[in-house]
C-alpha positions in Angstrom: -52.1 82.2 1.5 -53.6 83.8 -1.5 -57.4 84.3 -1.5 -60.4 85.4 -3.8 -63.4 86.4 -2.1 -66.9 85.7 -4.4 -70.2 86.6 -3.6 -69.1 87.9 0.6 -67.3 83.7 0.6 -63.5 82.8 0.7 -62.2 80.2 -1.1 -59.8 79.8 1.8 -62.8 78.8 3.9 -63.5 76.1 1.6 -60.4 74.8 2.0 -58.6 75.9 -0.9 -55.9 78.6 -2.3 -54.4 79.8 -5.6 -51.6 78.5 -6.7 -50.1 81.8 -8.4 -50.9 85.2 -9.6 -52.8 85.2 -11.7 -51.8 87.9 -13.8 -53.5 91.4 -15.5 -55.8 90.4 -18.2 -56.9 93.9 -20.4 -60.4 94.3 -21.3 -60.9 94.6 -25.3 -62.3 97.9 -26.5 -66.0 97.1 -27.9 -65.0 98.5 -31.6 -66.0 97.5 -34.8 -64.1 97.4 -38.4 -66.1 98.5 -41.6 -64.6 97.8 -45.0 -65.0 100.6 -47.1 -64.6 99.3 -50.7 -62.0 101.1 -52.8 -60.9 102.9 -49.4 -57.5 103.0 -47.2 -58.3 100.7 -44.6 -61.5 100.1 -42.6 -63.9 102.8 -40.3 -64.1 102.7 -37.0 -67.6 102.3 -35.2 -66.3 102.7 -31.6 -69.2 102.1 -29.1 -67.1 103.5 -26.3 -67.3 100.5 -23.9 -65.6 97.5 -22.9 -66.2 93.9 -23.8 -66.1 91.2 -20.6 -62.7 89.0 -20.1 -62.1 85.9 -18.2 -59.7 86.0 -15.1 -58.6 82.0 -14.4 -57.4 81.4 -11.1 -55.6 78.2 -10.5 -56.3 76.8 -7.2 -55.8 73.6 -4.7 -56.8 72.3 -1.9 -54.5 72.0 1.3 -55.3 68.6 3.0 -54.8 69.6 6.5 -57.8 72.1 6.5 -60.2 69.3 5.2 -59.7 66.7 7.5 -62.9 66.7 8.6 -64.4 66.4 5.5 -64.3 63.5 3.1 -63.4 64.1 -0.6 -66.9 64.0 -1.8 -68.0 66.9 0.7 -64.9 69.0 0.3 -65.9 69.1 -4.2 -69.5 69.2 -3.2 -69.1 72.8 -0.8 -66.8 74.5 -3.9 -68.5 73.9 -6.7 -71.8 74.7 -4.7 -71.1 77.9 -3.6 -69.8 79.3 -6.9 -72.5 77.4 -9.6 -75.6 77.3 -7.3 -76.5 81.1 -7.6 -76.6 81.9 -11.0 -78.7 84.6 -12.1 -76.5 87.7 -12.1 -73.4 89.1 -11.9 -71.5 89.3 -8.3 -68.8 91.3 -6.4 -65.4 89.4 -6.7 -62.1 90.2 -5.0 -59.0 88.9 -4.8 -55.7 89.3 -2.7 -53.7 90.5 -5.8 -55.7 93.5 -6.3 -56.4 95.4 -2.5 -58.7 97.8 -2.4 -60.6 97.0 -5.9 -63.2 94.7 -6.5 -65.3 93.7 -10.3 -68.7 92.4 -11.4 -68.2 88.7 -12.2 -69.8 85.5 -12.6 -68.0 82.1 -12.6 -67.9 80.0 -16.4 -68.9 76.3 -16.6 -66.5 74.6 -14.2 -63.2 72.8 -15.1 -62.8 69.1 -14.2 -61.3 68.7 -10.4 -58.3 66.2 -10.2 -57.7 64.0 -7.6 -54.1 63.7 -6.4 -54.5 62.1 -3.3 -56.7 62.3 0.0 -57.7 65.6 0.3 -56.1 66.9 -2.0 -57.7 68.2 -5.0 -56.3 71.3 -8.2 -58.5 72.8 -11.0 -59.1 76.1 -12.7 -61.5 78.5 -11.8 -62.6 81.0 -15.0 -64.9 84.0 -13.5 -66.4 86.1 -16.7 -66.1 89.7 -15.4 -67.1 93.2 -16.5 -64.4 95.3 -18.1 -63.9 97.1 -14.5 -61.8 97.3 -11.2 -63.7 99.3 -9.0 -61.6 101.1 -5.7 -63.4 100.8 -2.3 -62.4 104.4 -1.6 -64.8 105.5 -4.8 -67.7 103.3 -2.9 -67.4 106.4 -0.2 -70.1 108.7 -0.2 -68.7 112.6 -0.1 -71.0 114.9 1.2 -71.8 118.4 1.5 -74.1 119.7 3.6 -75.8 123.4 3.8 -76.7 124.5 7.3 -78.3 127.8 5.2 -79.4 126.0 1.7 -77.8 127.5 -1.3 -78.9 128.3 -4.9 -75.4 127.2 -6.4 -72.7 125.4 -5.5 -69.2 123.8 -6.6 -68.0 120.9 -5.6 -64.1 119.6 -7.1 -63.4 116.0 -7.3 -60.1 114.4 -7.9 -60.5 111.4 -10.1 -57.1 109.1 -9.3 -57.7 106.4 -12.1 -56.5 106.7 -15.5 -60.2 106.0 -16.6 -63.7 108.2 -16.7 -66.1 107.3 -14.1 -69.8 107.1 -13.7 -71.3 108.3 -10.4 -74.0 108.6 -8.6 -75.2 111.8 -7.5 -78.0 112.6 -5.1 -79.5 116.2 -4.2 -82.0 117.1 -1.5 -83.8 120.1 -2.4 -86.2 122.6 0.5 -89.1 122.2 -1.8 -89.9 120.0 -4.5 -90.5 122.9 -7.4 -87.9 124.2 -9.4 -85.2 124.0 -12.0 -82.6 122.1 -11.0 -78.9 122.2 -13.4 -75.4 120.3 -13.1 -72.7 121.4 -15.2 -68.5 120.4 -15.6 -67.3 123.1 -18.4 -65.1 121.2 -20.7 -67.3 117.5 -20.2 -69.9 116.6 -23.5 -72.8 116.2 -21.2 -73.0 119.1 -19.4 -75.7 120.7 -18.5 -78.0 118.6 -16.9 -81.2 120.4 -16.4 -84.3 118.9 -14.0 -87.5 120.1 -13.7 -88.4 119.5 -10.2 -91.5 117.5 -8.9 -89.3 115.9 -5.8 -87.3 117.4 -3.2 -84.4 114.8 -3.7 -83.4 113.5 -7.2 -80.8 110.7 -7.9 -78.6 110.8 -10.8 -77.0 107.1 -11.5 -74.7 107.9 -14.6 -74.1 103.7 -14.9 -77.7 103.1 -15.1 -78.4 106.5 -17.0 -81.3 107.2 -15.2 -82.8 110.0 -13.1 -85.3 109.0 -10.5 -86.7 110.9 -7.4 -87.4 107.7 -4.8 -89.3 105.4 -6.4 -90.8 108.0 -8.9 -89.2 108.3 -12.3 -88.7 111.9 -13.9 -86.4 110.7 -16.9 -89.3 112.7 -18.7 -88.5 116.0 -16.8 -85.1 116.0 -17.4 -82.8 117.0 -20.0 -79.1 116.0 -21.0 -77.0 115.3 -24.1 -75.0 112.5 -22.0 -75.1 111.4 -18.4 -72.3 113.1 -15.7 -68.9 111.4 -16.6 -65.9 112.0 -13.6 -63.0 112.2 -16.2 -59.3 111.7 -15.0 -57.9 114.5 -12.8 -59.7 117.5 -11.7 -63.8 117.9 -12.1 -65.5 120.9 -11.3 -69.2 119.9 -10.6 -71.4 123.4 -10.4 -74.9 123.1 -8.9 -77.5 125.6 -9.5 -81.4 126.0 -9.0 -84.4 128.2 -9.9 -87.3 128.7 -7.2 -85.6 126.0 -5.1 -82.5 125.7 -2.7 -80.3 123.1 -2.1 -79.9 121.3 1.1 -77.6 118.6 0.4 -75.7 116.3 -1.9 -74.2 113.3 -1.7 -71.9 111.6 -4.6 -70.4 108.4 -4.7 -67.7 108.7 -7.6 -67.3 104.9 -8.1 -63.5 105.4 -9.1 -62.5 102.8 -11.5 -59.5 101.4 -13.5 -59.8 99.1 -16.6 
């Protein structure tokens, strides 16, 4: 039976399944067309992100894992658990895409149809960010220094067809220094930190640079946040009065 899994809850659990696949939807490039008057065409303002798209499951109920319930109960638990929690965006999965999960949150819901005792069809429409995120780019890779180093490389093979945004923590054996993360070849590189922490985080999605709870955004200098482009990436780590002691990256591999 085919499943989606929303928020850590199966909708096999509430007695329901999809009905078919429900295909690949593409999310739109966020671009926009400017006339030029008395031009060939119109300019492209290309914001380099993606806009959100629906993905409509069709689904039923199976009567024989509701008979317990009565009809009331068995519409009552579905459209509870998906329109009682608004507030942000959540984790759906589904059994057409193993290994990947997205960022969704479910639209206004469709009318439910009774067919017959226990048996029950509508349309579920989840809004979802542009992304499929893999569960193997949720895997932290490490690299720990028995002898701390002043510089380092690390190479990362990126197996999507897309740039991702990682996040990239570094503990430091003091918490004075420079601190700078290059890729040769990438637009943002370097990355340079003027240390007041002895372990930094560097979330590329969230564009933002904190040490803990404290915030050095201020002390920190970049043209553009670390991108993990397809293929090879060569990460080079380097410091100035401090060592390194660790670091930790979680790629968050993703596809579109």
């Amino acid at each position: 039976m085919n499943d989606l899994i929303y928020n850590g809850k199966s909708l096999n659990s509430y007695g329901f399944t999809i009905k078919k696949d429900p295909g690949k939807e593409i999310a739109e490039r966020d671009i926009e067309l400017i006339d030029i008057i008395g031009g060939e065409g119109s300019e492209i303002n290309d914001s380099e992100g993606y806009r959100n798209v629906d993905r409509v499951y069709e689904i039923n109920s199976f009567p024989y894992w509701n008979e317990n319930k009565s009809d009331n109960q068995i519409t009552k638990d579905l459209t509870s658990w998906l329109y009682s929690q608004y507030g942000d965006y959540k984790i759906l999965r589904d059994t057409y895409n193993p290994g990947y999960f997205c960022y969704a949150i479910p639209k206004i819901p469709n009318l439910i149809a009774f067919n017959a005792k226990h048996l029950y069809d509508t349309t579920l429409t989840f809004t979802r960010k542009p992304f499929w995120y893999s569960d193997k780019g949720q895997e932290e890779i490490i690299k720990e220094f028995n002898d701390p180093v002043s510089s380092t490389t690390i190479e990362l093979l990126n197996p999507e067809s897309i740039e991702s945004l990682p996040l990239i923590i570094v503990d430091f054996s003091s918490n004075t220094g420079t601190f700078t993360l290059t890729e040769d070849g990438t637009k943002w590189s370097p990355l340079v930190v003027d240390l007041n922490v002895s372990e930094i985080e560097i979330d590329s999605a969230e564009e933002n640079i904190s040490g803990g709870e404290i915030d050095i955004n201020d002390m920190s200098s970049c043209e553009y946040f670390p991108k993990l482009i397809p293929g090879h990436n060569l990460l080079n780590f380097s410091t100035e009065n401090v060592l390194i002691t660790k670091i930790r990256i979680i790629p968050r591999w993703r596809r579109l």
